[in-house]
C-alpha angles and dihedrals in degrees: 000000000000115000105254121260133184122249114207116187108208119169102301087331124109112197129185112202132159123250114228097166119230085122091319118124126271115258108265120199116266105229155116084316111081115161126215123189116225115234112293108175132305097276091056136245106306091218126046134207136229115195107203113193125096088220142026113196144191103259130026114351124169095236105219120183149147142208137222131176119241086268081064085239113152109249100167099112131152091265099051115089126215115199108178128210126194136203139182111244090187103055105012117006102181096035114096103229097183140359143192143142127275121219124225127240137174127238099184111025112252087350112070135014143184149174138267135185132152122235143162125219111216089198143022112244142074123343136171131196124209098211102201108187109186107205125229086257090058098257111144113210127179141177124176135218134192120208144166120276107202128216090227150358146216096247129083110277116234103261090028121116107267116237120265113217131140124256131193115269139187088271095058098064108031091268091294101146095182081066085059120041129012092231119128103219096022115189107232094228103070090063102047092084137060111229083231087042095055082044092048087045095051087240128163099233136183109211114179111188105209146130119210097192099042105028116139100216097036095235107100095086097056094043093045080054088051088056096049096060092044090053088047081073102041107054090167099060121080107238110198126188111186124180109242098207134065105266132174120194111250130173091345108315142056114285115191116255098234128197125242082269095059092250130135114248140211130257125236094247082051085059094046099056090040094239114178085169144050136256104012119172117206126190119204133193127234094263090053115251119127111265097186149003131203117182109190119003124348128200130240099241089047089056086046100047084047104048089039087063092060 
C-alpha cells in the first residue's frame, strides 16, 4: 500500500500534491491510472481532473473523480453537472463509444466533494473521458484525459472468491476496542467476526477497511461513519472495520507500526485483499465472492442498493 497522493493534470504536466481540505482537493490514490489531458488551447483547460482510483479495469469499475479549476480550487459541488463522454484511443480516439451522467457525492460533508458513475470497460487499453461540468450560470466547460485501463488488478474482482484470512476481534483482545480500531465512539459489532470466520459461517458480511486517526485522505472516518448508519438498519448482515496498518497499543491508544523509513505499513490482511488505497469498503455475498467494492468514500444510498440486492 502505497500513502495517497494527489494527481493534478495539468496540460502535459503531472503534479502530486497532498489534500489538506480548506477548498483543496481530496487526496486521490497514486496508481496504473494516470490521466493525461489532451491539448485544450493554449491557455489550458479551465477545469482539471483528479482521477481518484487506484485502479481502472476492463470490466465494471465504479468511476470516482473530482474537478478543480487551474487555480487547484475545488469546483465539484452538488449544482454542477458532469456528463462524461469515452472514447477508445486504441481503435478510435476521437469517436465517443459510450455516455452517461455522474452523480455527485460528498466525501466530506459540505467540504469536499466528488463524482461517481458506474461503468464497465469492454477492453484494456487506452481510454480517454471528455468531463463536461455545466455550472449553476449555465457555462459548459470541458477538459479530456486519456488513461490505462488494466487487464487486471490487485483487488478482489467483483464475482471472485473473497480472501480468507484472519483479523483481530473483540475476543482477541479482552473486549478492549481501543486495542482494535482507532475510532473514537467504535460500535461493538464490527469487531465480534474474523474476515475468514464470517467466510467460514457463509455469512453476508460488510469489511471497511479504514483508519480514522491515521488515514491518509481523510476521508476513512467519515466513510467508516457512513457504514455504521447503514448497519443500524441491517441487523442481519456482519459489519466488519479492520485496521489496514500495522499498529501496537501504546499509552492507551493505537500508534502506527512504521518501517525503518518512517513510513506506515500494510497488514497482513491489507496484503491479502490487494489493497494500493484507504479506506476501501467491500460487500460480499453469502457464498463468498465479492458483490461490491467502494474505494474512497460511498455513499449511503450505494451500501443499501447493494446490500438490498442480496
Amino acid at each position: 500500500m502505497r500513502v495517497l497522493s494527489v494527481l493534478f493534470v495539468s496540460g502535459a504536466l503531472l503534479v502530486a500534491a497532498c489534500g489538506s481540505g480548506g477548498g483543496s482537493p481530496p487526496p486521490a490514490a497514486s496508481g496504473p491510472a494516470v490521466a493525461s489531458p489532451s491539448a485544450a488551447g493554449s491557455g489550458g483547460p479551465e477545469i482539471i481532473p483528479i482521477l481518484v482510483n487506484s485502479e481502472i479495469l476492463k470490466g465494471p469499475n465504479r468511476f470516482v473523480f473530482s474537478l478543480t479549476d487551474r487555480a487547484n480550487k475545488l469546483v465539484a459541488a452538488p449544482d454542477v453537472k458532469v456528463h462524461l463522454l469515452y472514447y477508445d484511443v486504441d481503435t478510435a480516439e476521437n469517436t465517443v463509444v459510450f455516455e452517461g451522467d455522474a452523480r455527485f457525492l460528498w466525501a466530506i460533508e459540505g467540504e469536499q466533494g466528488l463524482y461517481v458513475t458506474d461503468v464497465t470497460f469492454p477492453d484494456a487499453g487506452r481510454w480517454g473521458t471528455k468531463f463536461e461540468a455545466t455550472f449553476p450560470d449555465g457555462a459548459v466547460k470541458n477538459v479530456r484525459a486519456d488513461y490505462d485501463v488494466a487487464e487486471s488488478g490487485t483487488t478482489p474482482p467483483i464475482g471472485a472468491k473473497a480472501p480468507s484470512i484472519d483479523t483481530p476481534t473483540a475476543a482477541d483482545v479482552g473486549g478492549d476496542l481501543a486495542k482494535l480500531s482507532t475510532d473514537q465512539s467504535p460500535d461493538p459489532r464490527f469487531y465480534e467476526t474474523s474476515i475468514a470466520d464470517a467466510l467460514a459461517a457463509g455469512d453476508a458480511f460488510v469489511v471497511t477497511f479504514a483508519t480514522p486517526a491515521f488515514c491518509q485522505t481523510r476521508l476513512c472516518g467519515p466513510t467508516l461513519e457512513t457504514v455504521k448508519r447503514v448497519a443500524r438498519d441491517y441487523t442481519d448482515v456482519t459489519f466488519i472495520n479492520v485496521e489496514p496498518y500495522k499498529m501496537a497499543f501504546s499509552d492507551g491508544s493505537l500508534q502506527p507500526e512504521l518501517d525503518a523509513n518512517n513510513q506506515l505499513q500494510p497488514t497482513d490482511w491489507t496484503n491479502a485483499w490487494g489493497l494500493q488505497s484507504e479506506p476501501y469498503t467491500f460487500v460480499v455475498a453469502a457464498d463468498g465472492t465479492v458483490a461490491a467494492k467502494f474505494e474512497g468514500v460511498l455513499g449511503e444510498d450505494e451500501l443499501r442498493g447493494t446490500l438490498d440486492a442480496l
